[in-house]
C-alpha positions in Angstrom: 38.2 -31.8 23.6 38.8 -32.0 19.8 35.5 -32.7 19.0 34.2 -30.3 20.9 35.7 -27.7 19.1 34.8 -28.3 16.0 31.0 -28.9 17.4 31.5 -25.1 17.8 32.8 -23.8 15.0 30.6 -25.7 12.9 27.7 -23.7 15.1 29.5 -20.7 14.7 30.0 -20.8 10.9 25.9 -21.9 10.6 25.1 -18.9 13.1 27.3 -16.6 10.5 25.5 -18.4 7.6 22.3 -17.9 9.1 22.7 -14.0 9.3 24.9 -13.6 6.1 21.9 -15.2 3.9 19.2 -12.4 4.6 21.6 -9.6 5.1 23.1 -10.2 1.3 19.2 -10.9 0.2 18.3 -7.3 1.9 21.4 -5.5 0.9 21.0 -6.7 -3.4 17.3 -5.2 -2.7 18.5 -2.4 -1.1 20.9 -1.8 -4.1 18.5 -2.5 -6.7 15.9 0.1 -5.2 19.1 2.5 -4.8 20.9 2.4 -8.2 18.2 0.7 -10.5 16.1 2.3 -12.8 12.4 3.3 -12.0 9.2 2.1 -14.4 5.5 2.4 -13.8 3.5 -0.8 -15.0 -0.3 -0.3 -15.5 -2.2 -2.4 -13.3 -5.3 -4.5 -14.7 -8.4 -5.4 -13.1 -7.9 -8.6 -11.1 -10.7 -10.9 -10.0 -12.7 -9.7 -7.4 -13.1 -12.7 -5.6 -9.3 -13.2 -4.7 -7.2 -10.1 -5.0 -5.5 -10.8 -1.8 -4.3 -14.1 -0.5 -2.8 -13.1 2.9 -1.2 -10.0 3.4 -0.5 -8.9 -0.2 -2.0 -7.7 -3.4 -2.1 -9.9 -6.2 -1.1 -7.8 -9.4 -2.4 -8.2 -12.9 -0.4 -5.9 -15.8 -1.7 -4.8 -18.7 0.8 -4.1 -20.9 2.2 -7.6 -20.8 2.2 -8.9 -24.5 4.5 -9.5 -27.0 4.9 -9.6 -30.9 7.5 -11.8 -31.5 9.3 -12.8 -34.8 8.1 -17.1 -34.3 6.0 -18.0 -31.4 7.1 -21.8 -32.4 10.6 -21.0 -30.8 8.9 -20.2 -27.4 7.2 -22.3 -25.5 5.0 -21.8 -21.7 7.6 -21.5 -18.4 10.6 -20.7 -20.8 13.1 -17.6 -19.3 12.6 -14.4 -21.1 14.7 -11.5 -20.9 12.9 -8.6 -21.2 13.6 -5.4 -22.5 12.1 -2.2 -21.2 11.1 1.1 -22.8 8.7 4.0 -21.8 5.6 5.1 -23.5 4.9 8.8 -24.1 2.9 9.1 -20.5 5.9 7.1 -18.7 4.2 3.7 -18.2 6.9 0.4 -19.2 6.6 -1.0 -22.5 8.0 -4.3 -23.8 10.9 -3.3 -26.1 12.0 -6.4 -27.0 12.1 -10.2 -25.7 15.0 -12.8 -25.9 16.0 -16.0 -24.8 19.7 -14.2 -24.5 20.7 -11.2 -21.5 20.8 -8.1 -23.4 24.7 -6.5 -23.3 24.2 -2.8 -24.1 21.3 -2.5 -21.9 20.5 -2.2 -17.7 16.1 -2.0 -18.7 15.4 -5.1 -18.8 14.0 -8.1 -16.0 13.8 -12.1 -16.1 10.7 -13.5 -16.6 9.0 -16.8 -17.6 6.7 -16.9 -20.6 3.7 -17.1 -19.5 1.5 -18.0 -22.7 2.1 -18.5 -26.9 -0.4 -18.3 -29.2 -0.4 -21.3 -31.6 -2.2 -19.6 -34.4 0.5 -17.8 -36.4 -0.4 -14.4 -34.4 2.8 -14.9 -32.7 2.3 -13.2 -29.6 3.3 -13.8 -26.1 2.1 -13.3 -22.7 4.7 -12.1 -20.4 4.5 -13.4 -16.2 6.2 -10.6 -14.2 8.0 -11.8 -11.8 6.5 -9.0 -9.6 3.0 -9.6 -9.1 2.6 -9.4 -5.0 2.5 -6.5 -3.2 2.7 -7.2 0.2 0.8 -4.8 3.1 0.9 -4.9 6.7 -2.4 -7.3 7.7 -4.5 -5.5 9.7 -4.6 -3.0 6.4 -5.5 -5.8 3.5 -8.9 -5.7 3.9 -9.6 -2.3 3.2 -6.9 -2.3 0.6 -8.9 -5.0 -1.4 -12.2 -3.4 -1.2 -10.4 0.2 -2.3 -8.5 -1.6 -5.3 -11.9 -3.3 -6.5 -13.6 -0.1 -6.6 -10.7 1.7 -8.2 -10.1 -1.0 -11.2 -13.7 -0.9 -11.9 -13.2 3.2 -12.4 -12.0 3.8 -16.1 -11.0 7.3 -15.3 -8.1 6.0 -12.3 -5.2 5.0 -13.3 -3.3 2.4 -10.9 -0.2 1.6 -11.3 3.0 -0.5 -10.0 6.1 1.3 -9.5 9.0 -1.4 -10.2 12.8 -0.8 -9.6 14.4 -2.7 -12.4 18.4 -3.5 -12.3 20.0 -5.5 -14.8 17.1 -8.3 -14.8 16.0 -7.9 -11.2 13.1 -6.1 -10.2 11.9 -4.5 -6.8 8.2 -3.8 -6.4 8.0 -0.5 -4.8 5.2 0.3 -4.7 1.1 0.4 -5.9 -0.3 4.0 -6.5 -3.5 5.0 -7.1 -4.0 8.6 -9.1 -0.5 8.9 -8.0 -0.7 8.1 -4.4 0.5 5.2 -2.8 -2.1 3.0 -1.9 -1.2 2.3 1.8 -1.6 6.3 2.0 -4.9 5.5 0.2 -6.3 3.2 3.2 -5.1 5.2 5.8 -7.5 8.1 4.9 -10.1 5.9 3.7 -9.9 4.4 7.2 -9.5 7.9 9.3 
């Protein structure tokens, strides 16, 4: 009778885990998107052959370089903290980047390093760590033909609306001449 009893509780306390894990996963989202501070990355061309790769958007950026003091202290896949400012037509900038969390600061996001130059140029390659936007499936295909044609247009501007919160990031959404670009397929498809 013991044993059985325990056989339960241990199934009720992995059912509970179970629904705690992805509600807490949701809800920091959720609260990131909420209280977290809005920036628009520029999106760059990505390669035609394979912008999508299931249902999402693969998402190039191209404001995603940095001069820093000594590339030799950095190295590729080391965690960057990265500060965020805005440019004078609102698009995210790279402020500043540090191996250390900034403490007078809620505009920055975690990210790898993602390149340094070895010739004395000093400049690193930032990989955001939001760089899939996923779409509902039966909507990808169009999506990927509009977004080719669109990065090949100089005179759109595409961009990735990103919810940063003291170094997490939420990918809102991908807008095209300010509209999003689920909106964009819909009446490309009507």
């Amino acid at each position: 009778m013991q044993k059985k009893k325990i056989i339960i509780l241990v199934f009720i306390l992995v059912a509970l885990t179970q629904l705690y894990i992805p509600a807490s996963m949701i809800w920091e989202k959720e609260d990131i998107i909420e209280s977290g501070t809005e920036f628009k990355f520029r999106t760059a061309p990505v390669d035609p052959s394979d912008p999508f790769r299931g249902k999402y958007i693969t998402l190039n950026y191209k404001d995603n370089t940095f001069k820093c003091t000594d590339e030799s202290l950095w190295k590729k896949g080391d965690k960057a903290f990265v500060s965020l400012i805005t440019d004078k037509d609102g698009f995210a900038k790279i402020g500043d980047v540090s191996k250390h969390k900034p403490e007078d600061n809620n505009s920055y996001l975690k990210a790898k390093i993602g390149h340094v130059t070895q010739d004395g140029s000093n400049m690193l390659t930032i990989e955001y760590p939001f760089n899939r936007f996923y779409m509902e499936e039966s909507k990808a295909e169009l999506a990927e033909i509009l977004y080719q044609m669109v990065q090949r247009d100089s005179s759109a501007t595409t961009y990735a609306l990103v919810v940063i919160k003291k170094g997490n990031a939420v990918l809102k959404d991908v807008l095209i001449d300010e509209v999003s670009i689920v909106d964009k397929v819909e009446e490309t498809a009507e």
